[in-house]
N, C-alpha and C positions, 0 to 999 in steps of 0.2 A: 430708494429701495425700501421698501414697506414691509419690516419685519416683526407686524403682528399676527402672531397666531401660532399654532403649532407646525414645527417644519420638524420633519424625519433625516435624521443620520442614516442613511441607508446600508444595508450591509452588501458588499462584494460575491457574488454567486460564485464558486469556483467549479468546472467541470473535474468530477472524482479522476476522472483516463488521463486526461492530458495536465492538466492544474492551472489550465487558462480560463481567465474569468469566462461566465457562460452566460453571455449575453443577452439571448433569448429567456434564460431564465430570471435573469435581473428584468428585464423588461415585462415580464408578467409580474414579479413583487410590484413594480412601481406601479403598473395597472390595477394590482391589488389597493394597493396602498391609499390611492388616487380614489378608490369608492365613497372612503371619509373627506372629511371640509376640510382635509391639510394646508397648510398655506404653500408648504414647499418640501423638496427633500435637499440634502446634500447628498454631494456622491463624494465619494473619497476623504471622509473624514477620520476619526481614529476609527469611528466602529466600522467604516466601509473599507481597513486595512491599507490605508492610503502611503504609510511607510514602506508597505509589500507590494507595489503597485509600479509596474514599469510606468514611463510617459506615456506609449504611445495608449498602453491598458486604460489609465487615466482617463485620457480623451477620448477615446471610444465608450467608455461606460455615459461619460457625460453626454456624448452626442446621442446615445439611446435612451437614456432618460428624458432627453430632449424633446426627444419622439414620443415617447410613449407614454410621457404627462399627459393627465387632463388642463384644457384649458384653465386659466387662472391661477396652475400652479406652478411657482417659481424653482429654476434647477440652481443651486448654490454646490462650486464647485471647493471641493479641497484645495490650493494651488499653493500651501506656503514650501518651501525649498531651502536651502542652506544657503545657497547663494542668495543674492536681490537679481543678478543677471537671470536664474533658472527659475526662481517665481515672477518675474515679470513676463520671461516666456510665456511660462505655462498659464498664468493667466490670460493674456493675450490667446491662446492659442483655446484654451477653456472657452472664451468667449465665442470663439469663433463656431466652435462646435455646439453653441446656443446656452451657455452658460449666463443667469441673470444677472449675478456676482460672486466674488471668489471669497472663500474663507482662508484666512493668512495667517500661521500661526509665526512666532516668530523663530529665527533660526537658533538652535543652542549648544553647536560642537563645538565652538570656540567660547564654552559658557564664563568662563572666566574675563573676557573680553566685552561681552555682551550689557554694557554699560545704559544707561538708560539713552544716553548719547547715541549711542549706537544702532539701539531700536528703535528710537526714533526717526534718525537717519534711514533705514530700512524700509520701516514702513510707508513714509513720505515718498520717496521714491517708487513703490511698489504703485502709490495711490496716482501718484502723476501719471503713471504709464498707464494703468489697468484701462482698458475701454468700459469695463464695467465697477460697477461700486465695492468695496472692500468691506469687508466684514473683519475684525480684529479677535484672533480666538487666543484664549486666555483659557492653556490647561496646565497647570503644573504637573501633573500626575505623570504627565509623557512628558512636558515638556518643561524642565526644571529654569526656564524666565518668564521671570515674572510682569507681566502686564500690569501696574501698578495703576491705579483709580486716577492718580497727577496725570498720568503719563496718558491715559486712556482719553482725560477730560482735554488732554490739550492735542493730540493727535485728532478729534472727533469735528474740530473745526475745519478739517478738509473737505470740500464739497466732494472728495469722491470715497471719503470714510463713512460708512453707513450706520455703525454701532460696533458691538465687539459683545462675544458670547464668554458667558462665564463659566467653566468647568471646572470652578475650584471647590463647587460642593460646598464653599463657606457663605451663609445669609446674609454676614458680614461686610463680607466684601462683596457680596452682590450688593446691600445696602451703600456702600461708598461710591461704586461703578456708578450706579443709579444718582447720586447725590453728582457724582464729577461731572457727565455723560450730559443731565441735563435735559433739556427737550432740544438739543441739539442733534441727537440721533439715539440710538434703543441701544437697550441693553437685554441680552435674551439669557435665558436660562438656559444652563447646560447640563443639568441633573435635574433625572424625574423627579426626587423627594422634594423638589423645592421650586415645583411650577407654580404652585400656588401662592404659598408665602412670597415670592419672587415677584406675582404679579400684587399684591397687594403692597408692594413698596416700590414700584415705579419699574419693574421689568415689564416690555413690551408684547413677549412672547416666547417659545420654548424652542430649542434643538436640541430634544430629548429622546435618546435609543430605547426608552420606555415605551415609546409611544409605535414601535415598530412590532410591540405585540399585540398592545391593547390602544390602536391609536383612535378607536372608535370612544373609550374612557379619555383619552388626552384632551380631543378635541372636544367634548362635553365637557369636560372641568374649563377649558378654555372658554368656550359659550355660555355657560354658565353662570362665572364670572363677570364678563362681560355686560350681562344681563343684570345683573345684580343679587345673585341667587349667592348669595355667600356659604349657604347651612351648604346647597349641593354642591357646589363647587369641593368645600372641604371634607363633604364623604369620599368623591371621589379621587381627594387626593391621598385620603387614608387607604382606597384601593389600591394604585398604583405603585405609591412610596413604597411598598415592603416590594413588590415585584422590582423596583427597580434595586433595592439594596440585594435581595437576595439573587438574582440572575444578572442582572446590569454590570454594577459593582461587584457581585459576587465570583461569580461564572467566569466575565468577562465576555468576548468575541464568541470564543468556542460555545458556552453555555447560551450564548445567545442565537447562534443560531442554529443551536441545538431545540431551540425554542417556536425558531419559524418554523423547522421542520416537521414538528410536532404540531401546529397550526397550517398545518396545508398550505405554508409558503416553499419559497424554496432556501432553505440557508445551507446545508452544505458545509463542508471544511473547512476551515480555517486554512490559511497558505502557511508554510512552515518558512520559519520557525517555530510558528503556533502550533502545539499540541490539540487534539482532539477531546473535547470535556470526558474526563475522566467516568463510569459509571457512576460513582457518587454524584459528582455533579447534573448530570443526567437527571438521576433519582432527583436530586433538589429542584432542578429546573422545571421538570412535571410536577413535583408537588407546589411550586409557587402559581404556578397557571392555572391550577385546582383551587387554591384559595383565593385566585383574583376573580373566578368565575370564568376562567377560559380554558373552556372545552378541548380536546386534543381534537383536530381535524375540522375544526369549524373557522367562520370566520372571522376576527378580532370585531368584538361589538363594545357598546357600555356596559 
């Protein structure tokens, strides 16, 4: 599984009348989305509501995505679960509905049990079964275990482990991932602020919900880089970074796709529990779009 480049956390459409995801309207985002050099999206990750997400909802977003990708871009599905029995499912079943590989984060309501023993055990099992490759997601923010750099560098020698995505927002420990990981599979970025820095220490590429407003900027700091253009690469990371701390980080879900909506995508409400971005938030989320350069009703560019 080849995960350089920039790949989209995609957000969940929900229809206002009923509060079923809205399919059709997710499948135009991705068509949107799809216009830039994206490497890939995921679907059901934290930002695509994937806690608030029935099974069967799951797998019908994935198998539209499926569809409604431009060639050459990879569908990485959310599938971690509390159980090892319901993530092995639903990858399995992920795959079926044309999913490239599964994103796994690890389980944590028995966090007290949750030993490193344990997650290992976990994920091994998960890799054995998967018909597709694993990706290993590493967020504390939602998920309080910790995917630790030993543990990452030794789980990575599975031929069906592909890398593992880092959401701890620490340079840190994306620096030890990168050092454990090795060129034995990648390590991506899971925060916009730190796509750049990230690639200049041995990350492969991004899984960043920055990049779902300005992914036309993502993928130019990505290219960029690549290229050897350093100076432009790090302007463009000083554009993005405040967008991602002030709507991303800031906002959260709802301010985010308060954000597509204001960009002629379709983002839509948040599924409750989640509150609707409060007017404040609102108000902030337009003015971060305004200093990134992005227009209310246009299309995300550089």
């Amino acid at each position: 599984m080849n995960l350089d480049g920039v790949f989209l956390p995609v957000t969940t459409p929900f229809d206002p009348a009923t509060g079923d995801p809205d399919l059709e309207a997710f499948a135009a985002n991705i068509r949107a989305w799809c216009t830039h050099p994206i490497a890939g999206v995921v679907v059901g990750g934290s930002t695509g509501e994937q806690a608030l997400l029935d099974e069967d909802e799951l797998l019908a977003l994935v198998g539209r995505a499926a569809r409604a990708r431009r060639d050459g871009v990879a569908v990485i599905a959310g599938t971690g679960a509390e159980s090892t029995r319901a993530t092995i499912r639903l990858s399995d079943r992920s795959a079926r509905e044309g999913a490239d590989a599964v994103l796994v984060k690890p389980p944590s309501y028995y966090r007290g049990r949750m030993s490193p023993e344990a997650i290992r055990t976990y994920f091994l099992a998960v890799a054995d079964a998967s018909p597709v490759p694993v990706i290993l997601y590493h967020v504390p923010k939602f998920v309080p275990v910790d995917v630790v750099p030993d543990l990452a560098g030794e789980l990575i020698r599975h031929e069906n482990i592909a890398g593992i995505k880092d959401s701890s927002g620490d340079i840190h420990n994306l620096g030890a991932l990168c050092e454990a990981v090795g060129d034995r599979g990648s390590v991506v970025v899971g925060a916009g602020t730190l796509l750049y820095p990230g690639l200049e220490i041995g990350a492969r590429g991004g899984i960043i919900a920055v990049g779902l407003l300005a992914a036309g900027a993502a993928c130019e700091l990505y290219r960029s880089f690549t290229a050897g253009r350093a100076a432009e690469a790090g302007r463009l990371q000083e554009r993005i970074g405040p967008l991602h701390k002030r709507v991303v980080a800031g906002t959260g879900v709802p301010g985010l796709k308060h954000g597509l909506d204001l960009l002629g995508l379709v983002g839509g409400p948040p599924r409750p529990p989640l509150l609707p971005p409060t007017d404040r938030e609102r108000e902030e989320v337009a003015e971060a779009l305004e200093r990134a350069g992005l227009a209310a009703g246009l299309p995300q560019g550089v």
